[in-house]
C-alpha positions as CSV (number, residue, x, y, z in Angstrom):
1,X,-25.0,11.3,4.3
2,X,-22.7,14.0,5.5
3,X,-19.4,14.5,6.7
4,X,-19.0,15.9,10.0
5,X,-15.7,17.3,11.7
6,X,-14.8,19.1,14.9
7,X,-12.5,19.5,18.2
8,X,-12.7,20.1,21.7
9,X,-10.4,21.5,24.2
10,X,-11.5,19.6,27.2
11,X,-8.7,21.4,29.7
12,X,-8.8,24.6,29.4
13,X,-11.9,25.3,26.8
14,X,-9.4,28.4,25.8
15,X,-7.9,27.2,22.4
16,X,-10.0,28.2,19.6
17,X,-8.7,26.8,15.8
18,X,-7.9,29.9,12.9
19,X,-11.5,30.0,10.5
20,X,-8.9,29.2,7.6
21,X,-7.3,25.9,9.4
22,X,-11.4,24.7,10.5
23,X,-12.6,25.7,6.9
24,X,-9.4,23.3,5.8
25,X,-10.8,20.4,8.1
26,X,-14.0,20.8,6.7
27,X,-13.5,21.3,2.9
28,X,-11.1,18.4,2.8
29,X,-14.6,16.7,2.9
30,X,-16.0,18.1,0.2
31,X,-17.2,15.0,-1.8
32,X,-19.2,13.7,1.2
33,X,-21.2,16.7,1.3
34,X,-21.3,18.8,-2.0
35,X,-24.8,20.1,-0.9
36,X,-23.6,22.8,1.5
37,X,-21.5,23.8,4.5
38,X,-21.9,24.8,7.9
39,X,-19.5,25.9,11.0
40,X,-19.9,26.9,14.5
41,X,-16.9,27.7,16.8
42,X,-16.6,29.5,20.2
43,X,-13.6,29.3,22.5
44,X,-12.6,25.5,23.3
45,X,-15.4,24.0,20.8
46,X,-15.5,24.0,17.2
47,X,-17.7,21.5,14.8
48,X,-17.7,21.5,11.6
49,X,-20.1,19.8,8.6
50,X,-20.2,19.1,4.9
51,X,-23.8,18.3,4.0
52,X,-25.5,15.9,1.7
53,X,-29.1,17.1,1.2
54,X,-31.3,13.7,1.7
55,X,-34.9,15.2,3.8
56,X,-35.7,18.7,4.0
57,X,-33.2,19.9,1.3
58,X,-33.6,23.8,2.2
59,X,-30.3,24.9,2.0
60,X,-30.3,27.4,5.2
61,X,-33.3,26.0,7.2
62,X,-31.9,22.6,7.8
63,X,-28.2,23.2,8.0
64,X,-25.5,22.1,10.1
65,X,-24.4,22.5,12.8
66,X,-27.6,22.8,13.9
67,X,-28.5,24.2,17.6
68,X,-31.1,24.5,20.1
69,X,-32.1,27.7,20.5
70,X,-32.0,28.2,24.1
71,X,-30.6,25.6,25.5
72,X,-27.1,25.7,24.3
73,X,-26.9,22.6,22.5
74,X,-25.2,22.1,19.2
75,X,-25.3,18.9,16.8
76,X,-22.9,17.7,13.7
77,X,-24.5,14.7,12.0
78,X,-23.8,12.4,9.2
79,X,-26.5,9.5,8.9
80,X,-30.0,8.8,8.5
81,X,-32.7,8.0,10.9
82,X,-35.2,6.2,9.5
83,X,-37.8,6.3,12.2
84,X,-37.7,10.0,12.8
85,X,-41.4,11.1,11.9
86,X,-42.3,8.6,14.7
87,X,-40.0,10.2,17.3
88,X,-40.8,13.4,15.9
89,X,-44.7,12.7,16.5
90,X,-44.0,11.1,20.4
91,X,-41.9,14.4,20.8
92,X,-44.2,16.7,19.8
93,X,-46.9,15.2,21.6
94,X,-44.0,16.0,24.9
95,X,-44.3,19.5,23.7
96,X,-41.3,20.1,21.3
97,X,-41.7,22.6,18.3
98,X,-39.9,21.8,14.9
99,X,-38.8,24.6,12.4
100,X,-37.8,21.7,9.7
101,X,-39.0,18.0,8.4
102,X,-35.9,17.0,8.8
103,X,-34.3,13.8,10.6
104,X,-31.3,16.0,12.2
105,X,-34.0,18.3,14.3
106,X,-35.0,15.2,15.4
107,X,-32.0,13.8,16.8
108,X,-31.5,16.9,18.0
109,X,-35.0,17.2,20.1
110,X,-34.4,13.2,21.2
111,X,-31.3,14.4,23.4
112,X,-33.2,17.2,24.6
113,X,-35.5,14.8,25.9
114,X,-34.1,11.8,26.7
115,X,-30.5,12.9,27.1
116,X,-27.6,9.6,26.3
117,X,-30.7,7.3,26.3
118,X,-32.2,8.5,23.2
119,X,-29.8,5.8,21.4
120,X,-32.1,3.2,22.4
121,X,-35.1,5.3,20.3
122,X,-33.0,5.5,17.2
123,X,-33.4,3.3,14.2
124,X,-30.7,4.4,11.2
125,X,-26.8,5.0,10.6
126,X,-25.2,7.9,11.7
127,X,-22.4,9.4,13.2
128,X,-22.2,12.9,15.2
129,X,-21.1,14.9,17.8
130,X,-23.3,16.5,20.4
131,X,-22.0,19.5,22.3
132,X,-23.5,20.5,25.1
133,X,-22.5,23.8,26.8
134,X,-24.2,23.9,29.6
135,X,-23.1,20.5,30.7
136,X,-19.4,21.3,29.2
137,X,-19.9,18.0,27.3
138,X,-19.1,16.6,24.0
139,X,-20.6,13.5,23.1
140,X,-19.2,11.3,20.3
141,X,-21.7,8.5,18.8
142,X,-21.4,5.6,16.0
143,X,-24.4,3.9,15.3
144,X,-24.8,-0.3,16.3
145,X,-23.4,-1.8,13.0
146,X,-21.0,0.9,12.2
147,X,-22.2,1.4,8.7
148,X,-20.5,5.2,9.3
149,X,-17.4,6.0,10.5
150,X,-15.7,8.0,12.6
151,X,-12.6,8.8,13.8
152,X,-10.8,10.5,16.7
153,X,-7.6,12.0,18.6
154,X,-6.7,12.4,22.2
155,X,-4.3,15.0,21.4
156,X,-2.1,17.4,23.3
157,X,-5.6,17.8,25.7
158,X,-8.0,18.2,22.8
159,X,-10.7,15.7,21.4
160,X,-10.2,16.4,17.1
161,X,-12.5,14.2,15.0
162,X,-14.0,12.9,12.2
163,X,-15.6,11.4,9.0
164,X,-12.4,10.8,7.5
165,X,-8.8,10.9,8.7
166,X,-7.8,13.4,6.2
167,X,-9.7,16.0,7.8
168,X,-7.5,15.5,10.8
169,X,-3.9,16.1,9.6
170,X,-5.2,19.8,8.9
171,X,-5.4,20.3,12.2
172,X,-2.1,22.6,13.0
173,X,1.2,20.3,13.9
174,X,-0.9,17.0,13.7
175,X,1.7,14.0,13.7
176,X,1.3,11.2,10.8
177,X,3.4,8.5,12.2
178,X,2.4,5.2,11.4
179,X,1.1,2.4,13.9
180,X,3.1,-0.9,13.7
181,X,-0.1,-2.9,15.2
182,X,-2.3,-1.1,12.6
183,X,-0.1,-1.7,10.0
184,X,0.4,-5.5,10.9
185,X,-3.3,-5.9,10.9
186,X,-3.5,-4.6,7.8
187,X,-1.1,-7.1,5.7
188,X,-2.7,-9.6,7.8
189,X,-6.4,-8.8,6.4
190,X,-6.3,-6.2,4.2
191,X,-7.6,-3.3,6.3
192,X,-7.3,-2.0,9.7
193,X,-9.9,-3.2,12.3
194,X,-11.8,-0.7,14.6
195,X,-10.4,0.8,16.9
196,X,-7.0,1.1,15.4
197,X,-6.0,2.7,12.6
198,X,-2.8,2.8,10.3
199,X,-1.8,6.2,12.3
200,X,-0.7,5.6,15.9
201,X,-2.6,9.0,17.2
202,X,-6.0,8.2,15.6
203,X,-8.3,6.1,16.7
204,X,-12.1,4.7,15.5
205,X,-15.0,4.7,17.7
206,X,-15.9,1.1,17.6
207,X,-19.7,0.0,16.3
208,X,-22.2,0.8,18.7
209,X,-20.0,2.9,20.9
210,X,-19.9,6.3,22.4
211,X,-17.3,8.5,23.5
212,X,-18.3,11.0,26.4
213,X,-16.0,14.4,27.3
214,X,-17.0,16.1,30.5
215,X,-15.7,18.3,33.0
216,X,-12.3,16.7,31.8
217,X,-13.0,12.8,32.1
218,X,-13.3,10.6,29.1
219,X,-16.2,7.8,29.1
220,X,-15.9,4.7,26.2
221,X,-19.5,3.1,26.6
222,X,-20.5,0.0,24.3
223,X,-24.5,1.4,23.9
224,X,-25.4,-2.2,21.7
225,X,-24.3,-5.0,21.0
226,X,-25.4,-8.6,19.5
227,X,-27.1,-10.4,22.6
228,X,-25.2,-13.2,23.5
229,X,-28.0,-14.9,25.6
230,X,-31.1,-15.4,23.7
231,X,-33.8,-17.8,22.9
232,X,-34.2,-19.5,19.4
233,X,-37.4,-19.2,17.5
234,X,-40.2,-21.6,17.2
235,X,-42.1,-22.1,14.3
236,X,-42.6,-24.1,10.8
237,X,-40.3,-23.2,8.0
238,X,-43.1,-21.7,6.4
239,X,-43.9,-19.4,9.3
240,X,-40.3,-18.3,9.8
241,X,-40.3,-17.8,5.7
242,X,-43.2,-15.8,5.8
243,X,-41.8,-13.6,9.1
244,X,-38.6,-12.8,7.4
245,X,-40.2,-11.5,4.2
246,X,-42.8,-9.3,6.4
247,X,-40.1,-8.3,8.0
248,X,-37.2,-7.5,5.2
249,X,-40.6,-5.5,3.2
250,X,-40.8,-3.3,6.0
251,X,-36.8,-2.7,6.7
252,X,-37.0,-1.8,2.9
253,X,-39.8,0.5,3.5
254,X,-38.5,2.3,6.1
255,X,-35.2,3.0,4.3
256,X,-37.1,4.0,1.2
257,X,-38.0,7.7,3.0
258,X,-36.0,10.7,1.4
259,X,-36.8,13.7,-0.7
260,X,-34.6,12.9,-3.1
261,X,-34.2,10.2,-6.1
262,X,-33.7,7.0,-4.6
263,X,-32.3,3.3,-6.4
264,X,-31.1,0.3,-5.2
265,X,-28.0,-1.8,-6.5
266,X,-28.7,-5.0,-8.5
267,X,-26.2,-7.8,-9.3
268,X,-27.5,-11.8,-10.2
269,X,-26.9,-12.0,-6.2
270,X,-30.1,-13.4,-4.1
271,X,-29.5,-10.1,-1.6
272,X,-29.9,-7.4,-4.1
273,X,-33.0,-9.0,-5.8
274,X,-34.6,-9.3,-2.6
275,X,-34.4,-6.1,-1.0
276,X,-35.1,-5.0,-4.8
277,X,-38.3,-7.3,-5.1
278,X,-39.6,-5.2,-1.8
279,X,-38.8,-1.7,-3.5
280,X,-40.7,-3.1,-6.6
281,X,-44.1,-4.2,-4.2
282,X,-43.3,-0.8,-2.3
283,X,-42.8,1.5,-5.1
284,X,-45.3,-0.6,-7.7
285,X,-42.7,-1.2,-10.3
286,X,-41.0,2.1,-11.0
287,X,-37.7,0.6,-9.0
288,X,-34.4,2.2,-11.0
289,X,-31.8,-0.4,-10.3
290,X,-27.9,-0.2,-11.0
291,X,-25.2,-2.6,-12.4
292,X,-21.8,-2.8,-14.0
293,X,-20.2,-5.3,-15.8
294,X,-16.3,-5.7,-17.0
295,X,-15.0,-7.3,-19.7
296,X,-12.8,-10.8,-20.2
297,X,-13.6,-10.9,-16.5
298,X,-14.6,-14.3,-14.6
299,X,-16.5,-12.2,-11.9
300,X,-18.6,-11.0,-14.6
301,X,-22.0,-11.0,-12.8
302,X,-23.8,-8.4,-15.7
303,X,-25.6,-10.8,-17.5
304,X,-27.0,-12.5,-14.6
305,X,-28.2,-9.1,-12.9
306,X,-29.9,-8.2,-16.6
307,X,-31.8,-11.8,-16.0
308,X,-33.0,-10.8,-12.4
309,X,-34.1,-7.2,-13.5
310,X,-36.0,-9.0,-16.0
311,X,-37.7,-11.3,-13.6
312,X,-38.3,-8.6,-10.9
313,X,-39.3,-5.9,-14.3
314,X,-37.2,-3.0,-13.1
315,X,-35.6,-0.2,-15.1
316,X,-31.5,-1.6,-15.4
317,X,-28.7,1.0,-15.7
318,X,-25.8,-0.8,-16.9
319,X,-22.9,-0.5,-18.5
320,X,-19.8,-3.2,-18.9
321,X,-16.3,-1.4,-19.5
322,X,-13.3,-2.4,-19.4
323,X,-11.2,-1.1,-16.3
324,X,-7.2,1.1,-16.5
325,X,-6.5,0.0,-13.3
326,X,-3.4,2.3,-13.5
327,X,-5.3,5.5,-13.7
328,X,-8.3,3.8,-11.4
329,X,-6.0,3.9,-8.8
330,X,-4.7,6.6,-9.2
331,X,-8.1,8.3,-9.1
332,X,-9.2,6.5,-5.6
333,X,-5.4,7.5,-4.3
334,X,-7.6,10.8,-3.0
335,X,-10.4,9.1,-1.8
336,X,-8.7,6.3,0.7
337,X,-7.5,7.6,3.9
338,X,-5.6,4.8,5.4
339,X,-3.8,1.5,3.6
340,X,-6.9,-0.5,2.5
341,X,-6.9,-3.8,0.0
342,X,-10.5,-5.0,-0.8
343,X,-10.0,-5.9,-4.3
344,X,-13.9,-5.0,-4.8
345,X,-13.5,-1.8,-4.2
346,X,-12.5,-0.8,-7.5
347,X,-15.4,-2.1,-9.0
348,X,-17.4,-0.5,-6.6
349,X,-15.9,2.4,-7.0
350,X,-17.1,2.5,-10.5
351,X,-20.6,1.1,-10.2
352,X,-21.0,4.0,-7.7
353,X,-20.1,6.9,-9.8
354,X,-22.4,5.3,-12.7
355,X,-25.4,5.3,-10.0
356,X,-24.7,8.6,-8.9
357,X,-25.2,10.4,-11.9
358,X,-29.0,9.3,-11.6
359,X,-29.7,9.1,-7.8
360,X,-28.4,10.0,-4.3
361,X,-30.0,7.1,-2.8
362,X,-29.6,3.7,-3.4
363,X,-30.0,0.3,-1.1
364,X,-27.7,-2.2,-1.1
365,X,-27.7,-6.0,0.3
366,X,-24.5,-5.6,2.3
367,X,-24.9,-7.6,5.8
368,X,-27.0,-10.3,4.4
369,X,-24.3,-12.8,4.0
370,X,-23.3,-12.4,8.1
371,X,-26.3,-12.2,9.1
372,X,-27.9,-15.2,7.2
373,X,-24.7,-17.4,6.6
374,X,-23.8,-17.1,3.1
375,X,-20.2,-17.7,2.9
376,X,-18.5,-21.0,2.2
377,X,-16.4,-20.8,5.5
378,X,-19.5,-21.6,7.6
379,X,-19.1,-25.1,5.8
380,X,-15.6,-24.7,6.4
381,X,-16.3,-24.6,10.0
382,X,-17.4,-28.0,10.5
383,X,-15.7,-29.9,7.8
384,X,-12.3,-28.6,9.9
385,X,-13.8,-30.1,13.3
386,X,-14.0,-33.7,11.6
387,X,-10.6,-32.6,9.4
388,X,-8.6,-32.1,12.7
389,X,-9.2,-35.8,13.8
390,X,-7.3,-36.9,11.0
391,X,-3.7,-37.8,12.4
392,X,-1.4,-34.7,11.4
393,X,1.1,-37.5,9.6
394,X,-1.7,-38.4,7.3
395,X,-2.7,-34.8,6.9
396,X,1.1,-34.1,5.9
397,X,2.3,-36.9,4.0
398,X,-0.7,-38.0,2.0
399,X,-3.6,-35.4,1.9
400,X,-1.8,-32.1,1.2
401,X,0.7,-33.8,-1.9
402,X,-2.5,-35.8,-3.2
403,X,-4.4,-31.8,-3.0
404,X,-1.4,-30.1,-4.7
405,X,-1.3,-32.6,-7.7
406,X,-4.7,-32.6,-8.5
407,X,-4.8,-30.3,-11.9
408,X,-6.9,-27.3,-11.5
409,X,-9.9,-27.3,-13.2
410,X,-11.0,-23.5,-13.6
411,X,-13.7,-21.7,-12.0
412,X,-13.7,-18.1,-10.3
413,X,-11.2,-19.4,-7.5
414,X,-8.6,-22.7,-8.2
415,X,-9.2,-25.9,-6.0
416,X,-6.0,-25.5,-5.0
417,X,-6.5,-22.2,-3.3
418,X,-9.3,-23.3,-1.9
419,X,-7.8,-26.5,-0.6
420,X,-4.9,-24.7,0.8
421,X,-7.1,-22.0,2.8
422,X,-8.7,-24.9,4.4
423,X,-5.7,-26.7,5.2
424,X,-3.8,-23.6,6.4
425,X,-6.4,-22.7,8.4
426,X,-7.4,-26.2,10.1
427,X,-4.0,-26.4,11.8
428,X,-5.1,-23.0,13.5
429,X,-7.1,-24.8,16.0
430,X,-11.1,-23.7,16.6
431,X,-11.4,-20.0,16.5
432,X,-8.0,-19.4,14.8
433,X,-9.1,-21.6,11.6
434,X,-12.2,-19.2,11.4
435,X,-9.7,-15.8,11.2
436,X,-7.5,-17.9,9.2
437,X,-9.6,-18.2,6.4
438,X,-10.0,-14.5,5.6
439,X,-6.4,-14.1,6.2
440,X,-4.5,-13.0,2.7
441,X,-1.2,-12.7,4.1
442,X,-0.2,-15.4,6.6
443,X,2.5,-14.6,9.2
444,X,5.0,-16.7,7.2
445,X,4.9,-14.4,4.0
446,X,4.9,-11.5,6.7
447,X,8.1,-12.5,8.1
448,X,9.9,-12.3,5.0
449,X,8.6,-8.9,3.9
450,X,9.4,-7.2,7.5
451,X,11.8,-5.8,8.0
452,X,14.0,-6.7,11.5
453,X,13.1,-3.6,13.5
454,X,9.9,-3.4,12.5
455,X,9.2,-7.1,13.6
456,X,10.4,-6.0,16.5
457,X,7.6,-3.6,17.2
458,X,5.0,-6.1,16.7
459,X,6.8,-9.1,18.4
460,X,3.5,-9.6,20.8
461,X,1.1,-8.5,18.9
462,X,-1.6,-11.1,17.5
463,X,-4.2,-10.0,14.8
464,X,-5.6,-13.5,14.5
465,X,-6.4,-13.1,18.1
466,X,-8.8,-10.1,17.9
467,X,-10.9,-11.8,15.3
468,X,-11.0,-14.7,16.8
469,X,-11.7,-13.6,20.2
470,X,-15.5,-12.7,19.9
471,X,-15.6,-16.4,18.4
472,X,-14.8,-17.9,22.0
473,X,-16.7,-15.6,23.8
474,X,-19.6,-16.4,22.3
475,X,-19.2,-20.7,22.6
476,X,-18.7,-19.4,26.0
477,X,-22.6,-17.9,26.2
478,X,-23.5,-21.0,24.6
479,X,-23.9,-20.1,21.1
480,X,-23.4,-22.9,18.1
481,X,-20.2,-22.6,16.6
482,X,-22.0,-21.1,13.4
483,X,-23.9,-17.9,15.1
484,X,-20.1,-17.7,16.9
485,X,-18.7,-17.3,13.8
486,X,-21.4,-15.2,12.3
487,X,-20.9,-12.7,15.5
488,X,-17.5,-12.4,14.4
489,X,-18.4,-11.5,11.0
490,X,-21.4,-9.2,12.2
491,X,-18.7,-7.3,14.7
492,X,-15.6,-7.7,12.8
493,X,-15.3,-8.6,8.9
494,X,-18.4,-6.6,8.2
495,X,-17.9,-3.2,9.9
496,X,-14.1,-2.7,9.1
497,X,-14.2,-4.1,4.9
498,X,-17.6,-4.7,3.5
499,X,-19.0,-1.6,4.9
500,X,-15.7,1.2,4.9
501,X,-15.4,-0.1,1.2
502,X,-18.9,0.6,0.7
503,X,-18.5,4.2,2.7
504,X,-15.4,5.0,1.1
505,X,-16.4,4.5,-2.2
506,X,-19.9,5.9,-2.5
507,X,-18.8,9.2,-0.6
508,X,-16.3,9.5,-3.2
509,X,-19.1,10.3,-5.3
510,X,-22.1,11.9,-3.0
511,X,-23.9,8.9,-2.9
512,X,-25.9,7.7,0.1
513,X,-25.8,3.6,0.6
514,X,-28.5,2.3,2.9
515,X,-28.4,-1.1,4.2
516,X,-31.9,-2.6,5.1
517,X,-30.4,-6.3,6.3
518,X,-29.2,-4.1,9.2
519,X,-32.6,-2.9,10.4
520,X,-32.5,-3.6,13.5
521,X,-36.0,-5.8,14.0
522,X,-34.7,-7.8,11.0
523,X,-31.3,-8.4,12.8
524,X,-33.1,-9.3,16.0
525,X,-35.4,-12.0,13.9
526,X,-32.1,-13.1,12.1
527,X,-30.6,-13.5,15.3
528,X,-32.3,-15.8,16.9
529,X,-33.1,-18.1,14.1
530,X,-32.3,-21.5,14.2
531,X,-29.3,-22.8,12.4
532,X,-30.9,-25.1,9.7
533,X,-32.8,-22.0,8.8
534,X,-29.1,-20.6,8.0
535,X,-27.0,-23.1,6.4
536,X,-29.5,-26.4,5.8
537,X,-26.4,-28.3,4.3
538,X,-25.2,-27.8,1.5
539,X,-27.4,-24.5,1.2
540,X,-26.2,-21.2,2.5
541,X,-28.4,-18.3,3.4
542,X,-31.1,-20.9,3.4
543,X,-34.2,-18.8,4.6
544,X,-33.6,-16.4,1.6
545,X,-33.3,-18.3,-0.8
546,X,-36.9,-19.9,0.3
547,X,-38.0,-16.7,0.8
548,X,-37.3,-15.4,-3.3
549,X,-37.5,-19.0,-4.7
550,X,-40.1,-18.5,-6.5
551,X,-39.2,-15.4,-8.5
552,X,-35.7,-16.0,-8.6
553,X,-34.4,-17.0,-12.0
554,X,-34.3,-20.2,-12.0
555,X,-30.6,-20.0,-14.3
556,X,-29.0,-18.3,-11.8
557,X,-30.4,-20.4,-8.3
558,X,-27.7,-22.8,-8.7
559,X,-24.8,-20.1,-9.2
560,X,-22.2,-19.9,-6.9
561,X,-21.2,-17.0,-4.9
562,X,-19.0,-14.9,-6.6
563,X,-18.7,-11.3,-5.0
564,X,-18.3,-8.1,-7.0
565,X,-14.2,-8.7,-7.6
566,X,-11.8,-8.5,-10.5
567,X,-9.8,-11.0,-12.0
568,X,-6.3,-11.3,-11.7
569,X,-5.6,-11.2,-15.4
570,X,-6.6,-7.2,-14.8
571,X,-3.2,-6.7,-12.9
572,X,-0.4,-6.8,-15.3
573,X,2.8,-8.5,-13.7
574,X,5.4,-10.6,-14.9
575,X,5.6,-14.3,-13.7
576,X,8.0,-15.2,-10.6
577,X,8.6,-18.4,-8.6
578,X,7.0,-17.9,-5.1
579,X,6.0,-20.3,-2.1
580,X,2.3,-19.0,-2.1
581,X,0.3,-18.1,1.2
582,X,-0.8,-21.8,1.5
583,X,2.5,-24.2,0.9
584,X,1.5,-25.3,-2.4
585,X,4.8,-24.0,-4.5
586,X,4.4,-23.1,-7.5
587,X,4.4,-20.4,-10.2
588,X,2.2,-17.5,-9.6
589,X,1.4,-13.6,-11.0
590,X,3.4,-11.5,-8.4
591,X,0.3,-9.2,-8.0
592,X,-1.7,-12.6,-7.2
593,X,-0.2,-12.2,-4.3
594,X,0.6,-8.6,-4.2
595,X,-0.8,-6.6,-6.9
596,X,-4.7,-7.8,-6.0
597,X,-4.3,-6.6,-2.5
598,X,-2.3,-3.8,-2.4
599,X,-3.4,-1.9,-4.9
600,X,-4.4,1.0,-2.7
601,X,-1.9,0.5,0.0
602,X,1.1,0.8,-2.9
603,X,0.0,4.8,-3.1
604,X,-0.7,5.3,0.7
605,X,2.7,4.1,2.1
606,X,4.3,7.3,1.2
607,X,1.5,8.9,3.1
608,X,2.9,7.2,6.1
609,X,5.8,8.7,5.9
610,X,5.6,12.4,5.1
């Protein structure tokens, strides 16, 4: 992984950038890229990369930006494409001549050939910039799932992007003012959905999209997306059990290819011990796995990740520590770029500097859970249908007191958070209740932290809307209301927090996260699965947990799902009354509500504002 960076002058192709404002742009990137360095600049055009040496680690032969000699064509690419010594071997045979084994010549020759249709070739993550002089065109392109970013400005006539926002406020007399809508949507879920962003002139390219400059016009094109009109799979469970695991081996193979040290993250999760149990048949049992563990913590998951790299005989890496969330934040301050409140991402920040001491690989089993069904709101989906036909006077008058007075009896998360997510969310209506659930900050609590004028600016403006819009589209096609919600997830939760957390947090550190869940044949079998292979019941992510059931440690198959968080003990506070998100009053941790979520945001607000 890279970080790439650039601008284009699509008016008069006249304005060329100072080398000590572009060297700015691209230095600022610096910890996505501490491999090397490259620039190329003529008038109207400049791109810029930092690069993290993955394939073909020479230095000078396989730099960026890398051109075409003789055809004018220029390339700035973060990302991996995991198929490339088969389109290398189809392109040669077409007559192209490589200088490199690596997967950026590649992506290079594919536009050569195939021009804007190459996407359909590619199998990886990536984002880059193409430019194109003899066509006067610069093309913009994130890859299907959006596992990298990249971010944009239609400024003043000029095209400036990319891998971080940072790298865009060097650009000379770049404005930083704040976007209410961005804003809004972050205190409503934590983070800032694609294509906004917290800063009103930048934008994100959405997952799967491409932005094309020529001769002046500006094309958006959505390349891929999730088909909404498709045909379930037949077969016995067996045979379906059996596909999947072919299948996830060979995702997990593919994403194994580098030149470098390559691990894989390990936690007493079923998606890490899968994707490790294929590295372990694939790399016959020298697998180097990573975990962390933290102290007087109820997410805790250490000891449960030693039991599964027993079972699966891997090498462990470990350590448990006890976290100063005061200085942790203040060491992530530099590496967020926009407000941002995934309370795993201090964790993960952590567990990623630990692994990349050792590696500058590793595979994680992000995607698994929206693309398989494996959190508790897909229950929640269907117990709110039945929910709803209980008269709203019962709801009110009997249910919700009987919920609040029931005494809560520990566990990771209280009944009575649970219970009140449901409830709050069930009055949402279909859709709405879906959103609702991975709301933190409902608009009630919203309302008396805004301040008048800025609810002014935001008066029409929904966020629950543009989550829950792809939920309605898709019970329009004729989905079931699970593989509804699970497009939402695939196209909305899981591009703009589980995976910028994970991007954020391993660049940070030079580490390269691959995703095999998100290979693209394995999303198109998980796809069109039937539901019962999903959630059968009371079982989520059904299908995987038949496919590892009979290595899987029997102590943890029972465990709930926990995710890699912190506990709210870690956030020092002192105790105020408070009516919590959810209409249960009681007495609460101000950082239960606050502290948890905001610990990034806290440091970025001055940003906003300077």
């Amino acid at each position: 992984m890279c970080g790439i960076v650039g601008y284009f002058d699509y008016q008069k192709l006249g304005f060329q950038l100072s080398s000590k404002k572009f060297n700015q742009m691209i230095d600022s990137m610096f910890h996505r890229g501490p491999d090397g360095r490259g620039c190329y600049q003529e008038p109207g055009i400049g791109l810029g990369h930092r690069r993290l040496a993955i394939l073909d680690i020479d230095g000078d032969r396989a730099g960026q930006p890398m051109a075409a000699q003789g055809h004018g064509v220029w390339l700035t690419y973060n990302g991996e494409i995991y198929n490339y010594r088969e389109l290398k071997k189809e392109l040669a045979t077409l007559g192209h001549n490589f200088n490199t084994t690596s997967d950026t010549e590649v992506l290079l020759h594919a536009y050569l050939e195939w021009g804007l249709e190459c996407l359909q070739k590619l199998n990886g993550i990536f984002a880059f910039a193409i430019w194109d002089k003899p066509k006067a065109r610069l093309w913009l392109v994130r890859d299907p799932f959006g596992v990298k970013p990249l971010f944009f400005s239609d400024w003043k006539d000029k095209i400036i992007f990319g891998s971080e926002i940072p790298s865009l406020f060097h650009f000379p007399g770049f404005p930083k003012e704040y976007d209410p809508f961005g804003m809004d949507s972050f205190f409503t879920f934590g983070y800032v959905p694609a294509p906004m962003t917290a800063y009103k002139n930048i934008k994100q390219l959405l997952p799967g999209e491409f932005l094309l400059i020529e001769h002046g016009k500006k094309i958006f094109k959505k390349y891929w997306d999730l088909p909404l009109s498709v045909s379930k799979l037949n077969g016995s469970d067996n045979e379906l059990r059996e596909e999947f695991k072919r299948l996830l081996k060979q995702a997990v193979e593919r994403q194994m290819v580098s030149d470098v040290e390559l691990g894989a993250f390990l936690s007493s999760g079923k998606d890490s011990f899968a994707i490790v149990q294929a590295m372990q048949e694939i790399n016959k049992g020298m697998t180097t796995a990573f975990s962390m563990g933290f102290n007087h913590n109820k997410f805790d998951e250490l000891d449960g990740a030693k039991l599964s790299a027993a079972a699966l005989g891997v090498e462990l890496i470990s350590s448990r520590m006890t976290i100063d969330v005061d200085n942790l934040i203040e060491e992530i301050n530099s590496t967020m770029q926009e407000p941002f409140a995934d309370p795993s991402g201090l964790p993960t920040y952590l567990l990623c500097k630990m692994a990349s001491q050792h590696v500058k690989v590793v595979l994680g089993g992000d995607g698994a859970d929206e693309l398989l069904g494996g959190y508790e709101v897909y229950k929640a989906n269907d117990l709110a249908r039945w929910y709803r036909k209980i008269p709203n006077i019962i709801r009110e008058r009997f249910i919700r007191p009987l919920v609040s007075a029931i005494p809560d009896f520990g566990g990771k998360y209280s009944f009575q958070e649970k219970a009140g997510r449901f409830m709050y969310g069930s009055k949402q209506g279909f859709g709405r209740d879906h959103s609702s659930w991975r709301v933190f900050m409902p608009s009630h609590i919203k309302k008396k932290l805004y301040k008048p004028e800025f609810s002014k600016e935001i008066k029409d403006f929904d966020p629950l809307e543009i989550y829950s819009k792809p939920i309605h589209r898709a019970r329009e096609h004729g989905l079931s209301i699970l593989d509804s919600c699970l497009y939402a997830d695939l196209t909305f939760y899981l591009p703009n927090d589980m995976l910028v957390k994970v991007d954020r947090m391993s660049m940070a550190h030079g580490l390269e996260v691959r995703v095999p869940f998100l290979d693209p044949d394995l999303v198109d079998f998980c796809w069109r699965l039937p539901d019962k292979m999903k959630v059968c019941g009371s079982k989520l992510k059904f299908l995987l947990r038949e496919a590892i059931k009979d290595t899987y440690p029997k102590e943890l198959q029972q465990q709930p799902k926990s995710g890699f968080n912190l506990d709210y003990d870690t956030f020092p506070g002192t105790e105020v009354t408070f009516n919590n998100s959810f209409c249960f009053p009681r007495k609460i941790q101000a950082e239960e509500l606050f502290g948890q979520y905001h610990f990034m945001m806290l440091s970025y607000m001055s940003r906003l504002t300077t």
